[in-house]
N, C-alpha and C positions, 0 to 999 in steps of 0.2 A: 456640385453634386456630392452627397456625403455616403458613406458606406452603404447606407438603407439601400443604394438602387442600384447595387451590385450583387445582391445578396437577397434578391427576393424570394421567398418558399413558394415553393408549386403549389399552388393553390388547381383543389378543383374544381370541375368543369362545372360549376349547380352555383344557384344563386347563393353564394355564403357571405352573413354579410356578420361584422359585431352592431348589434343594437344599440346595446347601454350606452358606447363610445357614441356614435350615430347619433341618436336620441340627444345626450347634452351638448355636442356639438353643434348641430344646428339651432337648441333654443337658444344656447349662449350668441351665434351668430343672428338669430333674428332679435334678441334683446336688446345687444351691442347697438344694432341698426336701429331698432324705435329710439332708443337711448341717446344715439350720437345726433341723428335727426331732432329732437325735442332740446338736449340741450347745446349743441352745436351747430349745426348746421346739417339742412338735406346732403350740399357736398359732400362733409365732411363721411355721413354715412355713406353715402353713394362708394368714394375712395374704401370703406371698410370692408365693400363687397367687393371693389377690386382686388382687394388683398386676400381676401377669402380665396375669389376664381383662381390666383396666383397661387395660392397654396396646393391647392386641387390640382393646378395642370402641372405645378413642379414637381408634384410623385406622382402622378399617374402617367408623365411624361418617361417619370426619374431622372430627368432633364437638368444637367447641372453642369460643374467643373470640375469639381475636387476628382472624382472616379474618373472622367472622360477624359481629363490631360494627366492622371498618374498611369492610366492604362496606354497611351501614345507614347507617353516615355520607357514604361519598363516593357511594352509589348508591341509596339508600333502602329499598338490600331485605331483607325483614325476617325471613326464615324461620330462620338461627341462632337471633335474639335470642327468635323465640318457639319454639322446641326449648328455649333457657335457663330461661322462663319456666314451661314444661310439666316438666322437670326441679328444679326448685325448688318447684313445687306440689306434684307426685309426693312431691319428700324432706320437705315441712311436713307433710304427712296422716303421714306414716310416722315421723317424727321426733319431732315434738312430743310425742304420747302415752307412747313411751319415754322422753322426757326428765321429762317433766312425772311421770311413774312414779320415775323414779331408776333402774329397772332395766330390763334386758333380757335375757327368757331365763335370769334368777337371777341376771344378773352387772348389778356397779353402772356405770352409766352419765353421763357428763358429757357438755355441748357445748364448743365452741369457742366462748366466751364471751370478750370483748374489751375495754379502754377504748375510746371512742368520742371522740376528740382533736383534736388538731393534728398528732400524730406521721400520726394514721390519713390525716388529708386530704392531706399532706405529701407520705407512701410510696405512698398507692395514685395518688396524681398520678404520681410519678414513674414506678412502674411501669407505668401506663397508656402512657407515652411508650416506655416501655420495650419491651413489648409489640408497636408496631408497627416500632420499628429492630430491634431484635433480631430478630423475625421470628415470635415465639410465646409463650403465656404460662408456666406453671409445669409444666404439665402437656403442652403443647403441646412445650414444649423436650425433653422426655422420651422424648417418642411418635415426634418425630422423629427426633432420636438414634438409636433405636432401627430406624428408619422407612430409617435409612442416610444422611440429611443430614451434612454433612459443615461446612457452615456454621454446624449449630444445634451442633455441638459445640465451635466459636469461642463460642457464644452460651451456653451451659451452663457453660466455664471461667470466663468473668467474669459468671456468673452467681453464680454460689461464690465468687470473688472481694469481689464486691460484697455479701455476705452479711454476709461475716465484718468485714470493715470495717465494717460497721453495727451489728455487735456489741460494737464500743468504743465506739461515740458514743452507743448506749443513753439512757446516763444522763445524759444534755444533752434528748433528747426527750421521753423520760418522767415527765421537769420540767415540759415545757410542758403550758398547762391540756387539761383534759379531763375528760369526764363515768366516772362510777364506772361499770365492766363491767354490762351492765343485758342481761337476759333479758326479750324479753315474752311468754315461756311462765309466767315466775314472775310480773311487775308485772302481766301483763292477764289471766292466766289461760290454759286450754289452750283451749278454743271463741273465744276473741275473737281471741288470737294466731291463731288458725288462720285463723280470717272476714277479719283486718284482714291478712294475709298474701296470702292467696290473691286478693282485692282489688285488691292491688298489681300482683301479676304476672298480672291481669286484663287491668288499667289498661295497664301498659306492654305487651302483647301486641295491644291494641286502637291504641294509637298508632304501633305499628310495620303494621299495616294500613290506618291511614286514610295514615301517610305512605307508604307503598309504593303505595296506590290514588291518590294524589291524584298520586305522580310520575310512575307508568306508566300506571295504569287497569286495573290487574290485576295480581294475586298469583303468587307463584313459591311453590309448598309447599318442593319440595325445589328444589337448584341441578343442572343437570343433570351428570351424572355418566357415565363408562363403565362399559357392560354388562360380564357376564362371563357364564361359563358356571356357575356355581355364586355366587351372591353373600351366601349366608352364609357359607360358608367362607371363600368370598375378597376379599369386600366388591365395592361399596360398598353398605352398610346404611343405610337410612333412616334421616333426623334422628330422628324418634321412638323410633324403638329403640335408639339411641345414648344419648338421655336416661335411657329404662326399666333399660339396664343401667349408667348412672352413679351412677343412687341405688340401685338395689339391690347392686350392690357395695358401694357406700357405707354404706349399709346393714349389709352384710358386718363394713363394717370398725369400726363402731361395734360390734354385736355380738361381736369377736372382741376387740377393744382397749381397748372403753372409750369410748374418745373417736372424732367421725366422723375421714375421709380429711385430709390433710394433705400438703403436698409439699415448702416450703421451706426447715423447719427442719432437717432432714438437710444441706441445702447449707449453711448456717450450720457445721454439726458437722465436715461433712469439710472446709471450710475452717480453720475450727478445728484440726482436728487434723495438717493440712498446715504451718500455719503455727508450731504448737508443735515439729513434724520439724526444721521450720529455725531454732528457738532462738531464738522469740518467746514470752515469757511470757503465754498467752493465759491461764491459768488464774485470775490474777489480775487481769483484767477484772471489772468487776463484774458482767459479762451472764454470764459463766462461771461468776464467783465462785457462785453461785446456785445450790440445794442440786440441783434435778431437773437444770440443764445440767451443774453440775459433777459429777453421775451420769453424764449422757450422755457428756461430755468425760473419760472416766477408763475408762469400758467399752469393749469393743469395738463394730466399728461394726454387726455383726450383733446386737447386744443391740437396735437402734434400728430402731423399727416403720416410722419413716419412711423411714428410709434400707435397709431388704428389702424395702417398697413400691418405692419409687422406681427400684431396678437391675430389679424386676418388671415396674414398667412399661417399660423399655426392650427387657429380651426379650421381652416378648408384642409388643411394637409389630414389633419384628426379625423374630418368627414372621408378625405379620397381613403387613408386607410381603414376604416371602418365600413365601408362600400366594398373594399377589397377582401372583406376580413382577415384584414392581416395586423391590425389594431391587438397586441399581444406586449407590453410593457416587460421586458427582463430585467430584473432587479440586480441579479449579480453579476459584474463587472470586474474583469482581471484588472489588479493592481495597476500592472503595468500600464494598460491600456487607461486606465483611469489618470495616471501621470502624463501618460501623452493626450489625454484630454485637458488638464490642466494648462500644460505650456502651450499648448498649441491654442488652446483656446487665447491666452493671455498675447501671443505673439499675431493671435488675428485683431483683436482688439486697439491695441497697441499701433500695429502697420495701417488700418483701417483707415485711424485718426490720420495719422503721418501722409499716408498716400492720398489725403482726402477723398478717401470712396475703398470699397469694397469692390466684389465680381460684379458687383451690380450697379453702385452706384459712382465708380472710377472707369469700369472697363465697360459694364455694358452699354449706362445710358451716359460714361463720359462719351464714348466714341461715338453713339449716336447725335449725341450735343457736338461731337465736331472736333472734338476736345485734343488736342497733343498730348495731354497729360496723358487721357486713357491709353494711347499706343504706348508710351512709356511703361504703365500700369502691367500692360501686358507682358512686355519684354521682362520686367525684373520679376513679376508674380510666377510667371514661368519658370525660370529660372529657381526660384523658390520652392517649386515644383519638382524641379528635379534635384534640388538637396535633399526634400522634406521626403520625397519616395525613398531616396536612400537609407533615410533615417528609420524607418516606419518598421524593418524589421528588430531593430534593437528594443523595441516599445510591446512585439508581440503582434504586432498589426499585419494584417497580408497584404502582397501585392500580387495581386490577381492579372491572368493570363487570360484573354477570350480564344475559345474555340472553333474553328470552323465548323458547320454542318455538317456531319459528318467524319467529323478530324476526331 
């Protein structure tokens, strides 16, 4: 989750919505659709409306990482991390049986299955640091973008940046040691992965309660939030429904593609394919070289599920804030804050590559793929986490405290 869903303006109680935003967002969203359906495939549309709903329930949710795990560290409160945990349960019951099947629906099914390394502990450190300079994670960067941040799109360029450079150094990390890609839907079976999963985000959901009890003395479910006059249409939606609709999209997107949601490797692509514009031979990288990327890197970029997710989630996030009206673009950006959008952008990009996957497509849907990598993911992103919070005041950046009702 990136700044935007800490920081929402009281909006009042009456239908107030921005039009103009509103208005280009959905034709751009139904054009995209005629469009991708005519010269790609009905799927391939279908996935763009996934990513749309995905942009829409990740700010109306405000549902993310970046703000839910620096608020657990610098303030003890724990209500994101267990909305994460409740969304991760949710996707093991629902995931594993299809994986552990091979199919879904009649179509064949894979996870995001990963090495589990040194590259992994490396990337998601860095990205973890990343996360809180820059302002959001991979999905977080998206939503707000879309959301009308104007910062996160300093943070989104050198997020791309930092991709494609991690795509030359590839083969220096992929050296270093590391456990062979290991599923424990296959090693443990489907009941034990399921028991020894669910366990976990038992375990970490009960720890984010004794420490939120023992610093306050009492629990925040949700953070409080402004009312509206309609708050499904217009949000704010409760964390729990935020979760409900990130695995069942997810969900979506497994069934529709194969494999679950994903967000970074698109940025990898369009960097890529920016930097071969400017008469850099990226093809013959050997992260290119490589039979499925140098598919990717030779198609258009509408062929790539990640990259019509990914511009989805920016116009449904465009439509939830313009439904909000809170669709309001600020142009001017402290220095500072602008340089810790730069690094932090470059060091999410960068880690992305290394960790193979992002908050979403290493930790969310590795762990629902079963994945060891993804818990790894976790432990060093975290931990990245609480550098990257330390850092955040030298930059000019808050670190925000929730209040109790009444406190």
């Amino acid at each position: 989750m990136s700044d935007l869903a800490t920081s929402l303006p009281r909006v009042p109680r009456r239908f107030d919505i921005n039009p103009k935003p509103l208005g280009a967002a959905l034709l751009l969203i139904a054009l995209g659709a005629v469009y991708l359906a005519q010269t790609v495939s009905g799927r391939q549309a279908a996935l763009y409306i996934v990513g749309t709903l995905l942009g829409l329930s990740l700010y109306h949710a405000a549902f993310g990482f970046t703000s839910a795990w620096r608020v657990f560290i610098a303030d003890g409160r724990g209500a994101g991390l267990r909305a994460q945990m409740l969304m991760l349960a949710l996707g093991v019951l629902l995931f594993f049986p299809a994986l552990a099947a091979g199919t879904l629906f009649g179509r064949p099914v894979v996870g995001l299955v990963a090495p589990a390394g040194t590259s992994v502990l490396v990337g998601a450190f860095m990205f973890g640091i990343g996360m809180q300079l820059g302002g959001g994670c991979a999905s977080g960067t998206l939503y707000t973008v879309g959301g009308g941040s104007t910062r996160m799109i300093v943070t989104l360029a050198a997020f791309v940046i930092g991709s494609v450079v991690a795509t030359a150094h590839m083969p220096f990390w992929t050296a270093l040691p590391s456990l062979k890609p290991l599923s424990m839907v296959t090693t443990l079976g489907l009941g034990w992965a399921i028991a020894l999963n669910l366990l976990m985000f038992a375990a970490i959901a009960a720890l984010t309660v004794w420490v939120e009890r023992r610093r306050h003395g009492q629990l925040i479910d949700e953070p409080q939030r402004p009312p509206h006059a309609s708050p499904w249409l217009h949000g704010p939606w409760p964390l729990f429904v935020g979760a409900i609709a990130l695995v069942l999209l997810n969900f979506a997107t497994l069934a529709l593609s194969g494999r679950p949601w994903g967000v970074t490797s698109a940025f990898a692509l369009w960097g890529a394919k920016i930097f071969a514009a400017l008469g850099i031979d990226v093809a013959n990288w050997p992260y290119w070289a490589a039979h499925a990327n140098a598919g990717a890197l030779a198609a258009p970029v509408t062929h790539d599920v990640t990259t019509v997710m990914d511009i989805g989630i920016i116009l449904g996030a465009m439509t939830a804030a313009a439904l909000a009206g809170r669709y309001a673009p600020v142009w001017k950006v402290p220095a500072r804050s602008l340089i810790a959008a730069v690094v932090g952008g470059l060091m999410l990009g960068y880690g992305a590559r290394l960790a193979y996957g992002c908050n979403i497509g290493a930790y969310f849907s590795g762990i629902v793929s079963g994945s060891l990598h993804g818990w790894l993911w976790l432990v060093a992103a975290f931990a990245g986490n609480v550098l990257g919070t330390r850092l955040r005041p030298l930059f000019g950046l808050e670190v925000e405290r929730i209040r109790a009702n009444g406190c």
